[in-house]
TORLUM-706466 format. One line per 4 residues: number of its first residue (from 1); for each residue x, z, y of N, C-alpha, C. Coordinates in nm, 4 decimals. Layout:
<sites>
NUM> X Z Y X Z Y X Z Y  ... .
</sites>
This chain:
<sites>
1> -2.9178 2.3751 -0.1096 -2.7970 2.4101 -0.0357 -2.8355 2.4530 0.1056  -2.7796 2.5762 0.1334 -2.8513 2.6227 0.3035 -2.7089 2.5948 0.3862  -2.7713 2.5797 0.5176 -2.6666 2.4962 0.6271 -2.5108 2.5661 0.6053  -2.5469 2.7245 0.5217 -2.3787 2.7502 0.5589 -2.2950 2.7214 0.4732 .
5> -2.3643 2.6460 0.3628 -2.2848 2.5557 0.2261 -2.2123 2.4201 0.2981  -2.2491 2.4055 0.3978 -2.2466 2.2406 0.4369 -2.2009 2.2466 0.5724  -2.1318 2.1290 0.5832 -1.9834 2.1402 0.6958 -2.0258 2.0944 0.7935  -2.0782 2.1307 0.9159 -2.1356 2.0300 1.0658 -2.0383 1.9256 1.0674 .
9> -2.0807 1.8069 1.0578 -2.0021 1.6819 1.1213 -1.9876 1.6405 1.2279  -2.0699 1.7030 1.3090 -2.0965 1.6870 1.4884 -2.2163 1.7612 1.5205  -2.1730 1.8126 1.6397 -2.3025 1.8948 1.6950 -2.3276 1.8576 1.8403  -2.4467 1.8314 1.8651 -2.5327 1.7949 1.9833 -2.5525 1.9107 2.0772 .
13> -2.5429 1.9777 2.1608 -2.6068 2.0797 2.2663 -2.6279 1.9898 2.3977  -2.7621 1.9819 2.4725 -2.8051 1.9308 2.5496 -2.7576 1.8324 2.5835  -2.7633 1.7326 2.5138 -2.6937 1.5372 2.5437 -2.8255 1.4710 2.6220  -2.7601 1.4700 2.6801 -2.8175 1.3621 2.8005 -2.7697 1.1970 2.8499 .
17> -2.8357 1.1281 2.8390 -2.8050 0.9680 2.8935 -2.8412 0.9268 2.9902  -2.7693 0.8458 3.0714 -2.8940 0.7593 3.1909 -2.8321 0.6754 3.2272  -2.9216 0.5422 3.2474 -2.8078 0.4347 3.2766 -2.8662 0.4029 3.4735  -2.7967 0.3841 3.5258 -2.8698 0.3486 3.6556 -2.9593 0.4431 3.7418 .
21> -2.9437 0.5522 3.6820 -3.0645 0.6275 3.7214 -3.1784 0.6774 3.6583  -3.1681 0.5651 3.5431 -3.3004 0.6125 3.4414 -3.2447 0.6983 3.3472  -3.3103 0.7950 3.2887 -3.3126 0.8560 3.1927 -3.3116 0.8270 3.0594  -3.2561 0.7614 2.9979 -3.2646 0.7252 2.8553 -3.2662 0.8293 2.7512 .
25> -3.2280 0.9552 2.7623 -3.2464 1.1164 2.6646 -3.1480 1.1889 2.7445  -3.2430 1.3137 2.6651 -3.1739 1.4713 2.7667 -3.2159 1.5719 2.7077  -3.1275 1.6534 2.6854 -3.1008 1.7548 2.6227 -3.1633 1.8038 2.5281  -3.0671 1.7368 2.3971 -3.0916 1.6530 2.2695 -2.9662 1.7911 2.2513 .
29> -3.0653 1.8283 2.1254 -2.9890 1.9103 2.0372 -3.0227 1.9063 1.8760  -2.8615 1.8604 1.8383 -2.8876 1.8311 1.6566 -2.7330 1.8019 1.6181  -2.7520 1.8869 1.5024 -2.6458 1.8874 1.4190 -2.7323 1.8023 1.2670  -2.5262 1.7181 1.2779 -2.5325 1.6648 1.1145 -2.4450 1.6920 1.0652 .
33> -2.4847 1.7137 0.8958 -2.4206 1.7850 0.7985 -2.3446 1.6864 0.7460  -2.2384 1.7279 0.6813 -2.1781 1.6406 0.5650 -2.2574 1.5095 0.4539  -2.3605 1.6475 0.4274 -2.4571 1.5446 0.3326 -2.5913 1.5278 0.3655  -2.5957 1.5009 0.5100 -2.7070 1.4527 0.5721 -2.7792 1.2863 0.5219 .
37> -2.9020 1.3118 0.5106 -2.9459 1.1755 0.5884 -3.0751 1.1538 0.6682  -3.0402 1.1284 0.7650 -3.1239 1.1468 0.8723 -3.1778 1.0419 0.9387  -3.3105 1.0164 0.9236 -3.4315 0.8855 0.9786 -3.4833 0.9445 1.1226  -3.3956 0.8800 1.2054 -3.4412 0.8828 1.3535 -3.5441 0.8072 1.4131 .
41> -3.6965 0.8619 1.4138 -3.7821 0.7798 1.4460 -3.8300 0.7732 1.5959  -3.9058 0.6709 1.6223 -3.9889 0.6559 1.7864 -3.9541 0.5482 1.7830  -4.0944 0.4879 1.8940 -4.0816 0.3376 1.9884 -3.9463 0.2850 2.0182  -3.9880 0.1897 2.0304 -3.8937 0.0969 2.1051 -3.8736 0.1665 2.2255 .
45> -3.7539 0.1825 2.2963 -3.7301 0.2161 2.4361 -3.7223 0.3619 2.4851  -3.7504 0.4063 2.3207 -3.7712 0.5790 2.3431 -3.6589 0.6439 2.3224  -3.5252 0.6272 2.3272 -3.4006 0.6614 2.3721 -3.3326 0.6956 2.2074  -3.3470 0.6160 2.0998 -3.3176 0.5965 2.0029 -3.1645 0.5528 2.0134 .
49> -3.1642 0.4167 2.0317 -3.0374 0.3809 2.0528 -2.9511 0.4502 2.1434  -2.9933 0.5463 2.2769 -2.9057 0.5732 2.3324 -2.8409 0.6936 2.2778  -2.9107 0.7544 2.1912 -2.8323 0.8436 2.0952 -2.7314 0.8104 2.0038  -2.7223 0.7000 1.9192 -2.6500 0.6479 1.8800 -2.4891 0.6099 1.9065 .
53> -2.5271 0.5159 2.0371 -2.4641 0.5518 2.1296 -2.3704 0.6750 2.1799  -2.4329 0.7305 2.2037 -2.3355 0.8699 2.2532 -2.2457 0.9465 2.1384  -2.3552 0.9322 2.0331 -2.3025 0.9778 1.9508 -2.0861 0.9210 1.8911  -2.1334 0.7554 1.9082 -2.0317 0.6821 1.9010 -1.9116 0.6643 1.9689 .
57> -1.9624 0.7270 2.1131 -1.8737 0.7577 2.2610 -1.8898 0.6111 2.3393  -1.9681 0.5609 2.2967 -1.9992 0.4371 2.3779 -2.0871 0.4096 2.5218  -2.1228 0.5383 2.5361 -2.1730 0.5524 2.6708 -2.1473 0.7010 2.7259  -2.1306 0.7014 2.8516 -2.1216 0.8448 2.9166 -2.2442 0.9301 2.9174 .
61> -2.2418 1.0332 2.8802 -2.3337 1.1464 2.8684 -2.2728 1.3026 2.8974  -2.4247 1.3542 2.9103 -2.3861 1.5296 2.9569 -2.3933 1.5680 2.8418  -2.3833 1.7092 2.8788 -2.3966 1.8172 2.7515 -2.2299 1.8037 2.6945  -2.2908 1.8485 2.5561 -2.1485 1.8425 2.4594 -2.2058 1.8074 2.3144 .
65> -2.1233 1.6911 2.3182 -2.0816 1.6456 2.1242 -1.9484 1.7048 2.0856  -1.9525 1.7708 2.0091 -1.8510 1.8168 1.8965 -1.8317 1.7954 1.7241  -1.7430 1.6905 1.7556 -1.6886 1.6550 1.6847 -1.6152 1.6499 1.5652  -1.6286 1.7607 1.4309 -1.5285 1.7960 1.3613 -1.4049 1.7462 1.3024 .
69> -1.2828 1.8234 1.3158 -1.1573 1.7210 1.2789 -1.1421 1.6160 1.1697  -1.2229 1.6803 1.0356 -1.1506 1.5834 0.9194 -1.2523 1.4455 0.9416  -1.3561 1.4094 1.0414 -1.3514 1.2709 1.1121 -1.2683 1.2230 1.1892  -1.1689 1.2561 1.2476 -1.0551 1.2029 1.2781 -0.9800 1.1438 1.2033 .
73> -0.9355 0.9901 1.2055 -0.8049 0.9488 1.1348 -0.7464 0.8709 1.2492  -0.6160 0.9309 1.2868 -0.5222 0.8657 1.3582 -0.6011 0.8459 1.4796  -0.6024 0.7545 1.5499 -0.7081 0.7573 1.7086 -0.8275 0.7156 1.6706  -0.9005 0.7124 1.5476 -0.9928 0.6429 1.5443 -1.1031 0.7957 1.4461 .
77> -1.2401 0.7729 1.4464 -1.3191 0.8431 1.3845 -1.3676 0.7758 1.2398  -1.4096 0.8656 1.1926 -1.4741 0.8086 1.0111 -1.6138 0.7999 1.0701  -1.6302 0.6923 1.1120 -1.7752 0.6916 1.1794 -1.7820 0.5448 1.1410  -1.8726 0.5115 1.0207 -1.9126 0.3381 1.0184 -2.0083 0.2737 1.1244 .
81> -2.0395 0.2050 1.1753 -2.1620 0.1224 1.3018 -2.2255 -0.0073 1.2344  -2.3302 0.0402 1.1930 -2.4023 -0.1111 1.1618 -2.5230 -0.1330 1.2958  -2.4923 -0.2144 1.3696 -2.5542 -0.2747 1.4959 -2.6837 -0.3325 1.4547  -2.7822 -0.3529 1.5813 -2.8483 -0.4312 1.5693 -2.8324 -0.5774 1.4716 .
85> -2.8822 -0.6219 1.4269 -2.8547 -0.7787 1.3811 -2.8238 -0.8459 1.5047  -2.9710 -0.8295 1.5882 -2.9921 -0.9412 1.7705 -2.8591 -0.8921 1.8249  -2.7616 -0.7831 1.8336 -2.6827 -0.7972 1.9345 -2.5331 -0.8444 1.8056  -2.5345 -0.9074 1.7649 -2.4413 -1.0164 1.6673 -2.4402 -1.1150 1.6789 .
89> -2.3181 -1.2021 1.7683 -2.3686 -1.3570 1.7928 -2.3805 -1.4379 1.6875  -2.4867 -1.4832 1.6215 -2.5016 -1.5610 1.4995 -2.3952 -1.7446 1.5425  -2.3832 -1.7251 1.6234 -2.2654 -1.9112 1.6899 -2.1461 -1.8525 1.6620  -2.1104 -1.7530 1.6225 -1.9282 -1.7150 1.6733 -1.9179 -1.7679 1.5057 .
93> -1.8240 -1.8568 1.4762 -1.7551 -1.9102 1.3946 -1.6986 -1.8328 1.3073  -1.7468 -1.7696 1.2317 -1.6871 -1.7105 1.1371 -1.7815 -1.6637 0.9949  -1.7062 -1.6559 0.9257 -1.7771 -1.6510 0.7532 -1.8387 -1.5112 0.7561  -1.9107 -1.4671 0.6408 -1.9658 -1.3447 0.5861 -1.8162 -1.2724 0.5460 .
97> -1.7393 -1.3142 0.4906 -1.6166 -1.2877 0.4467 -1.6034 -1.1796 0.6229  -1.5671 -1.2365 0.7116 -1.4704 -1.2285 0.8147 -1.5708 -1.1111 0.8098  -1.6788 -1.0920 0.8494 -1.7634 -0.9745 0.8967 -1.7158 -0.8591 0.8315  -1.7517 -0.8949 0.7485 -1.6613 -0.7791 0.5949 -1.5381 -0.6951 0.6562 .
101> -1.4674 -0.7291 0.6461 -1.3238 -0.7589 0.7196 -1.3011 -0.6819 0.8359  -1.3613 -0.7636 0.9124 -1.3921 -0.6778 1.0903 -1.4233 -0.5429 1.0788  -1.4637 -0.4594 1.0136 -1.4452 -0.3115 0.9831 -1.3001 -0.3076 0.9445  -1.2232 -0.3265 0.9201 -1.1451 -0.2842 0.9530 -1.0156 -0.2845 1.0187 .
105> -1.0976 -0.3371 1.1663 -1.0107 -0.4244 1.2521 -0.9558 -0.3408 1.3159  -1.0187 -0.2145 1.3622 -0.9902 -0.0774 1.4600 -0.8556 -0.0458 1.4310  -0.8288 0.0223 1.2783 -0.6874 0.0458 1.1793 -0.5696 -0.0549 1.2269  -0.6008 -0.1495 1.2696 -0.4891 -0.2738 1.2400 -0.4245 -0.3154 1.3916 .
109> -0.4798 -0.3180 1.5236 -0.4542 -0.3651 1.5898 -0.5081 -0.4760 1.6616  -0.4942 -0.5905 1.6993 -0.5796 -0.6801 1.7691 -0.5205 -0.7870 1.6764  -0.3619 -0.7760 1.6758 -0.3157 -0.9402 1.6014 -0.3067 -0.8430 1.4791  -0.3681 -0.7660 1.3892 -0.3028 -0.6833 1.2876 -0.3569 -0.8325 1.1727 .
113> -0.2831 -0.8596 1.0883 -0.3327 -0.9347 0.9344 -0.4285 -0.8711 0.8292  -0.4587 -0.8962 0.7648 -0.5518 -0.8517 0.6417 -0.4412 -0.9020 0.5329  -0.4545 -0.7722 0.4494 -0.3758 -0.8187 0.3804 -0.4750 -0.8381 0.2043  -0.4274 -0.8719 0.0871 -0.4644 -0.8599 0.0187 -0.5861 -0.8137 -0.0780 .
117> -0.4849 -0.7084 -0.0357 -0.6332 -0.5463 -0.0837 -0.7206 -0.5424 -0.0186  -0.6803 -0.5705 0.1248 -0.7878 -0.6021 0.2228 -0.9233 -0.7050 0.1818  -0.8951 -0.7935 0.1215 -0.9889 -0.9434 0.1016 -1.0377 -0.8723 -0.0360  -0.9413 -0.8168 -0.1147 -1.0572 -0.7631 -0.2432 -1.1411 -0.6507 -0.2305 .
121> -1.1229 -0.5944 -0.1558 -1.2203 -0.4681 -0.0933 -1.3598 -0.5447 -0.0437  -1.3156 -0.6420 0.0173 -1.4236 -0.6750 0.1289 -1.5376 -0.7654 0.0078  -1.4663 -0.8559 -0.0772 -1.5312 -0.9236 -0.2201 -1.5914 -0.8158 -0.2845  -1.5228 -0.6793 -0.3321 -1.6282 -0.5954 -0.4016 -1.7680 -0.5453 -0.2784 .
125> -1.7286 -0.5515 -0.2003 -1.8370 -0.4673 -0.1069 -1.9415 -0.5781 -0.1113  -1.9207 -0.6965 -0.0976 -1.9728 -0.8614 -0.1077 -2.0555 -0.8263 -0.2168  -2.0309 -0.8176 -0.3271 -2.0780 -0.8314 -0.4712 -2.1887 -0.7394 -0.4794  -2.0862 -0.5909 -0.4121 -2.1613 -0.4958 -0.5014 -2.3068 -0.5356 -0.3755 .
129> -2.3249 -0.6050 -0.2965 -2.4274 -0.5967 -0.1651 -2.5133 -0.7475 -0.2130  -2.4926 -0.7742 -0.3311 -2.5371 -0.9239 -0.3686 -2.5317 -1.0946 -0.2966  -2.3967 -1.0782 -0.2140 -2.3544 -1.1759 -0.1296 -2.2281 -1.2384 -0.1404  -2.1316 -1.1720 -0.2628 -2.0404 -1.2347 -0.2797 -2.0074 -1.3754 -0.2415 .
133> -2.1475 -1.4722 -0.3345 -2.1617 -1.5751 -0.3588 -2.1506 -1.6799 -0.2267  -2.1659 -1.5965 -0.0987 -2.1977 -1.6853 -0.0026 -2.0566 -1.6570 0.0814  -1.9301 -1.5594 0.0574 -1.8373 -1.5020 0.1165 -1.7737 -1.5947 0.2603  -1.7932 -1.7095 0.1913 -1.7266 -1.8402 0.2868 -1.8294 -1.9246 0.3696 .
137> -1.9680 -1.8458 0.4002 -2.0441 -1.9186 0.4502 -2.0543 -1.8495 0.5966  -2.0522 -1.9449 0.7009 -2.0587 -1.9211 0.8500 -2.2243 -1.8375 0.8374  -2.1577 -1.6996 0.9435 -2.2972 -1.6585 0.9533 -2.4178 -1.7447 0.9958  -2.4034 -1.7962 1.0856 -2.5022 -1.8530 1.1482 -2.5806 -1.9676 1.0736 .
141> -2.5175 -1.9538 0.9049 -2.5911 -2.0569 0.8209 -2.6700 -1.9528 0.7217  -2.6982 -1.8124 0.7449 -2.7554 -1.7230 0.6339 -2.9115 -1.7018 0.7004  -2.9655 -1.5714 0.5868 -3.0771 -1.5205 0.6471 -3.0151 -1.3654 0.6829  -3.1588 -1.3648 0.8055 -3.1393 -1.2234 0.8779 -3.0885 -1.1533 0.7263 .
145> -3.1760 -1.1223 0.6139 -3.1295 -0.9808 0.5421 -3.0075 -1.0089 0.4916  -2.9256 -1.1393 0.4686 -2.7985 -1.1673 0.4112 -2.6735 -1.1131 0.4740  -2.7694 -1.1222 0.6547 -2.6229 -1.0931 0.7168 -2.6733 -0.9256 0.7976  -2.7839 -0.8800 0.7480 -2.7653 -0.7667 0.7755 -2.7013 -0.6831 0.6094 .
149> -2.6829 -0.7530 0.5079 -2.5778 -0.7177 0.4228 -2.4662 -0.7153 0.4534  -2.4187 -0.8103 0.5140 -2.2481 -0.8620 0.5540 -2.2515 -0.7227 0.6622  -2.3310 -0.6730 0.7496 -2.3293 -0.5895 0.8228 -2.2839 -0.4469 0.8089  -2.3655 -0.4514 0.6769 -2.3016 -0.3048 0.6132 -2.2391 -0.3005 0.5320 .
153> -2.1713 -0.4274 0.5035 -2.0130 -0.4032 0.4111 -1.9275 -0.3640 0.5573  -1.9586 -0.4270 0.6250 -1.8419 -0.3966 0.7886 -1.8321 -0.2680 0.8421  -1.9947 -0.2083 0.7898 -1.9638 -0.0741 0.8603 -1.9296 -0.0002 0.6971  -1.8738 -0.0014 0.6171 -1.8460 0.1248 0.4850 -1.7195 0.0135 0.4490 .
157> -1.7065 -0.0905 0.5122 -1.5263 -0.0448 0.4248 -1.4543 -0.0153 0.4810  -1.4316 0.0526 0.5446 -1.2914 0.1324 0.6005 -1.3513 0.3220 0.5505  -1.4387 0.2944 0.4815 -1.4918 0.4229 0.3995 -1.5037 0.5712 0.4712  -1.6084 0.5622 0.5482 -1.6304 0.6245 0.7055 -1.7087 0.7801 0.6267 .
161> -1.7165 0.8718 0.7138 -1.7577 0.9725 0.6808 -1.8685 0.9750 0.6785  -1.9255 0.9624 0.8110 -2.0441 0.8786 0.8206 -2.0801 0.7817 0.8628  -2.2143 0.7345 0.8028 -2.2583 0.5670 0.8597 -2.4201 0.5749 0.9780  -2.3923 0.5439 1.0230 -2.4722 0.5181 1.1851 -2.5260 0.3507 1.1633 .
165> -2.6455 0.3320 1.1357 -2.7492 0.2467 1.1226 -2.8667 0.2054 1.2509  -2.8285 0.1346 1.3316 -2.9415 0.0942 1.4432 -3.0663 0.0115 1.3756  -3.1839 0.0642 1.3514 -3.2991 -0.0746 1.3370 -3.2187 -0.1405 1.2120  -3.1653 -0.0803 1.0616 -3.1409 -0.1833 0.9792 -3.2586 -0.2788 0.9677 .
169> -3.3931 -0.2747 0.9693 -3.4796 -0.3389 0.9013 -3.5484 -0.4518 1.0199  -3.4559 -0.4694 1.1109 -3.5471 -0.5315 1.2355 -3.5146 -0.6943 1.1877  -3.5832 -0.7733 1.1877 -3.5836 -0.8919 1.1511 -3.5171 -0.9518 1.0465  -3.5683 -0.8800 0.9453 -3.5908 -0.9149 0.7864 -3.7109 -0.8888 0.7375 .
173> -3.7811 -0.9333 0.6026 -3.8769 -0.9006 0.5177 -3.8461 -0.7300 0.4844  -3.9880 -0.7310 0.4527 -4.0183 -0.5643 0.3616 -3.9504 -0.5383 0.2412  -3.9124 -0.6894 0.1861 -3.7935 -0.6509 0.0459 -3.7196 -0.5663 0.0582  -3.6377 -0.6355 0.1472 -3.5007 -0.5772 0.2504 -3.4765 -0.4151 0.2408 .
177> -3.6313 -0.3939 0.3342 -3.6600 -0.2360 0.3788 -3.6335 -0.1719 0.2092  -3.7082 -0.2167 0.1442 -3.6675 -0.1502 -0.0007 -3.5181 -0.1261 -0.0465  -3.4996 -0.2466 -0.0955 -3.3315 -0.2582 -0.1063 -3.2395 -0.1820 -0.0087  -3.2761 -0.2082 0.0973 -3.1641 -0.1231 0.1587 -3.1852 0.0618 0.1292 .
181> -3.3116 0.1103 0.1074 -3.3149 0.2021 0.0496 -3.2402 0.2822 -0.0534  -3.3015 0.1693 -0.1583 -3.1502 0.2117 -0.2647 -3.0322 0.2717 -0.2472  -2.9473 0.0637 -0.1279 -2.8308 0.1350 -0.1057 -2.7953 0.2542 -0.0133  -2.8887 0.2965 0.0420 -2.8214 0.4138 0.1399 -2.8718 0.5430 0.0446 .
185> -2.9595 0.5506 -0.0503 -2.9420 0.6540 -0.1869 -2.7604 0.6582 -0.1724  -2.7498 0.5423 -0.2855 -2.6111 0.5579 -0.3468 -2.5218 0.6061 -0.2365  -2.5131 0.5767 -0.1079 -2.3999 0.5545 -0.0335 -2.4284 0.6967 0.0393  -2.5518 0.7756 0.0219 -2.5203 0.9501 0.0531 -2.4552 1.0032 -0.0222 .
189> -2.4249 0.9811 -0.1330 -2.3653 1.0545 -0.2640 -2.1862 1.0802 -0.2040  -2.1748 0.9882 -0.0955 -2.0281 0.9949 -0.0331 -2.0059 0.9958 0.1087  -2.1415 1.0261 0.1611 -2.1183 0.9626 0.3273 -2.2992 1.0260 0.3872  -2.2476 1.0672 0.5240 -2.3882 1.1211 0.6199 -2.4008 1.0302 0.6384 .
193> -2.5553 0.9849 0.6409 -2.6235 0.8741 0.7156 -2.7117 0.9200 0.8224  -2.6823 0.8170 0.9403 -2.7977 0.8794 1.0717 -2.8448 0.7053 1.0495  -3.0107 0.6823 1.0486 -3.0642 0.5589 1.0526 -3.1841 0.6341 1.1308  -3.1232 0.5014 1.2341 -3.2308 0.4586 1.3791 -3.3067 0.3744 1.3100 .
197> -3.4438 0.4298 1.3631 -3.5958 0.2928 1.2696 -3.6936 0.3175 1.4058  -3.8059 0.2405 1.4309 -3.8938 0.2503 1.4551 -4.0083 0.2558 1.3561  -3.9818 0.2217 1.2296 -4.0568 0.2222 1.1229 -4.1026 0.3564 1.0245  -4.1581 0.4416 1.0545 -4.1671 0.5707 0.9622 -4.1828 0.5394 0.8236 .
201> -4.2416 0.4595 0.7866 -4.2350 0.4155 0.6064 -4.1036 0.4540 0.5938  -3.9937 0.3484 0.6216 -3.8401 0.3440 0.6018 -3.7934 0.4981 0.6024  -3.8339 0.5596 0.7458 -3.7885 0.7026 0.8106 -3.8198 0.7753 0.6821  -3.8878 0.7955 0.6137 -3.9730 0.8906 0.5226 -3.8835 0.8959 0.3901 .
205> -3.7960 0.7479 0.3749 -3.6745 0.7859 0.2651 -3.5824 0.8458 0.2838  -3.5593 0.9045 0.4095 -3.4388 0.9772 0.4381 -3.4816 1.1320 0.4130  -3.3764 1.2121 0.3973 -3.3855 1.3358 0.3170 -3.4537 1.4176 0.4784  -3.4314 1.3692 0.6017 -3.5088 1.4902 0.7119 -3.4878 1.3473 0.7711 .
209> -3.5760 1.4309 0.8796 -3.6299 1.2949 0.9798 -3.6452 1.3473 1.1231  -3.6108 1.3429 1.2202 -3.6307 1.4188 1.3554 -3.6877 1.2533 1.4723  -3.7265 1.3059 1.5526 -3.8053 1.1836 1.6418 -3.7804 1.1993 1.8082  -3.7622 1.0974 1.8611 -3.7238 1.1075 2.0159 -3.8600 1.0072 2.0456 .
213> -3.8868 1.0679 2.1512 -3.9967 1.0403 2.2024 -3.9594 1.0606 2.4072  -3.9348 0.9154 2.4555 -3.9406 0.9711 2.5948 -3.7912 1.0223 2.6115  -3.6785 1.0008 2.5320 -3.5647 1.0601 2.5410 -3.5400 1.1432 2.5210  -3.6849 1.2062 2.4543 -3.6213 1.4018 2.4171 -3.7147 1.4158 2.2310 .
217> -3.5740 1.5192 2.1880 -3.6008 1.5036 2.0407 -3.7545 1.6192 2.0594  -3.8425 1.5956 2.0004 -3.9762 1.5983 1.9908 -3.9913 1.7023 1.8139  -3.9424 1.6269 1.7477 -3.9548 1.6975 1.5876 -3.8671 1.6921 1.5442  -3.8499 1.8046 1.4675 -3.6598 1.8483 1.3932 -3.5896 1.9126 1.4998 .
221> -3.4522 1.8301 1.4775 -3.3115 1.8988 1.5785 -3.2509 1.9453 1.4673  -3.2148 2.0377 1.5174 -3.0829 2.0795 1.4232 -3.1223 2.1979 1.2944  -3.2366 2.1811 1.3163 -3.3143 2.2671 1.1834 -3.4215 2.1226 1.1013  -3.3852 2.1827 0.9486 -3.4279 2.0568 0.8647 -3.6487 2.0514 0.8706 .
225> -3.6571 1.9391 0.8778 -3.7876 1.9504 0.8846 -3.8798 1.9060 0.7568 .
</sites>
């Protein structure tokens, strides 16, 4: 399929970050497709996350992201976020269930309820992620890869266009790295994936792979590599 089969989901022209003065990336240019999946590699500190970021609108940046409409629903984007694990307070009182759930808190409001369909959505996503079993267990009683499962039921049930992955594999076993492979196979078949790694093994299952190095994309961009 050549790029003019396939629908830009957002396009990058010279994005730039900086927090304080520092430079975290600059003029970052890349488009993703509909049926992208894309392994964002480099170091730690090499302006990985701050792409992410921008991408999400979570930090101020130059240039221009553009956005295409049918990611819009209502004020919110079809954009799933699976976070770091480390920035998830493992003490905050709440089940694997609730995590689940919390995707789709944006839709609802602050006091919005869960209703029904809501709790069986979140049980199949449970199941189909091999965690059902633990639904009612306080995070802070699992392992890292259990609740970086619960993580990505939170970011795909509200059934996002695309899913945005920071470091899935950072403090879990190499199983993990496998398995989660799989599922982000299956879960292109319906959804762009952008996965942030420092790990190129992992990077190398994704269908293109582009690299920031120093805050500036280095290999790829918006042509497939």
């Amino acid at each position: 399929m050549t790029h003019m089969d396939r629908k830009t989901l957002i396009s990058l022209r010279g994005v730039g970050v900086s927090y304080d003065g520092h430079v975290a990336l600059e003029g970052v240019d890349l488009d993703i497709y509909d049926d992208d999946f894309i392994g964002v590699i480099g170091p730690n500190g090499g302006g990985k996350s701050s792409l992410a970021k921008a991408i999400l609108g979570a930090v101020p940046h130059s240039g221009t992201i553009t956005i295409d409409g049918s990611l819009r629903r209502g004020n919110h984007y079809k954009i799933g976020y699976m976070p770091q694990v480390s920035q998830f307070d493992r003490r905050f009182p709440i089940s694997i269930e609730e995590v689940a759930l919390s995707g789709l808190q944006s839709g609802k409001g602050f006091f919005g309820l869960y209703k029904a369909a809501d709790r069986r959505l979140a049980a199949r996503l449970l199941d189909e992620e091999g965690i059902g079993d633990i639904a009612s267990q306080p995070i802070g009683e699992v392992s890292g890869g259990q609740m970086q499962r619960a993580l990505l039921c939170r970011a795909i049930i509200s059934d996002p266009q695309l899913l945005i992955l920071d470091e899935p594999t950072n403090f879990v076993d190499s199983s993990f790295g496998r398995e989660l492979y799989a599922m982000l196979q299956r879960l292109n078949n319906r959804m762009a994936i952008v996965m942030i790694t420092h790990d190129h093994d992992i990077a190398r299952s994704a269908g293109r792979t582009v690299e920031i190095l120093d805050g500036r994309l280095v290999e790829g961009g918006s042509s497939d590599v």
